[in-house]
GUMI-682540 format. One record per residue (C-alpha): x, y, z; residue in one letter. Coordinates in steps of 0.25 Angstrom, whole numbers, padded with zeros to 4 digits, always signed. Each point is the difference from the previous one (the first is absolute). Example, Ala and Ser with C-alpha at 12.3 -4.5 7.8 and 13.67 -1.06 7.14 Angstrom:
2
+0049-0018+0031A;+0006+0014-0002S;
//
This chain:
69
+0161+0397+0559X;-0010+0003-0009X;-0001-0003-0015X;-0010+0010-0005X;+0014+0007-0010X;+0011-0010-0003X;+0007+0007-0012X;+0002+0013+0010X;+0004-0010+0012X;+0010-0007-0011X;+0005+0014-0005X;+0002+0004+0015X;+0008-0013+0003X;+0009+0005-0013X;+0000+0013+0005X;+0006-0005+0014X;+0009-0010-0007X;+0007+0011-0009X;+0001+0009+0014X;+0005-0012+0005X;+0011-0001-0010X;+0003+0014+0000X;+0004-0001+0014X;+0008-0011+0001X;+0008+0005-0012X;+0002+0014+0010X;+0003-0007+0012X;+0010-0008-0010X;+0007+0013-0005X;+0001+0006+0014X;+0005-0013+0006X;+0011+0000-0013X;+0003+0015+0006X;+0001-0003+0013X;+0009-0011-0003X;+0009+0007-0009X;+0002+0013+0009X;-0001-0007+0012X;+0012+0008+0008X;-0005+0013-0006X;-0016-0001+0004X;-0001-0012+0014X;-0015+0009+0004X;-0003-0004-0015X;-0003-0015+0005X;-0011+0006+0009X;-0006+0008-0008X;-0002-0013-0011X;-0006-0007+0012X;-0011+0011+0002X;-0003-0001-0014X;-0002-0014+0001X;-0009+0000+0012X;-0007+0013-0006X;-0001-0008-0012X;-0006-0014+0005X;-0010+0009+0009X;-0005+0006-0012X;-0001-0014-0010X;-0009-0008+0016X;-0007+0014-0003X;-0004-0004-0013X;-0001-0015+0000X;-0009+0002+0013X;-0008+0009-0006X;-0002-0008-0013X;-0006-0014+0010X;-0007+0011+0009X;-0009+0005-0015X;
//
């Protein structure tokens, strides 16, 4: 990994830590959701877990490409 920009890498690890957070916090409230209308929404469950996998593809995206740079 090169060390040619460190503020930018540092501000790119925030930047990927606060998406981090933001995501957790939405898989949290759907999670709440589907707990709470269970009965009413049982494909909801499914749908949570394509946002998750959708999700972590997306944050191996990013931390791959931060070791690949």
């Amino acid at each position: 990994m090169s060390q040619e920009n460190p503020k930018s890498l540092s501000t790119q690890i925030a930047v990927m830590h606060n998406d981090i957070k933001w995501i957790r916090d939405e898989v949290t409230e759907i999670k709440n959701f589907t707990q709470d209308h269970e009965k009413e929404h049982k494909g909801m469950f499914l749908k949570l877990m394509s946002i998750v996998v959708i999700l972590t593809s997306a944050i191996a995206g990013m931390i791959a490409y931060f070791i690949k740079s």
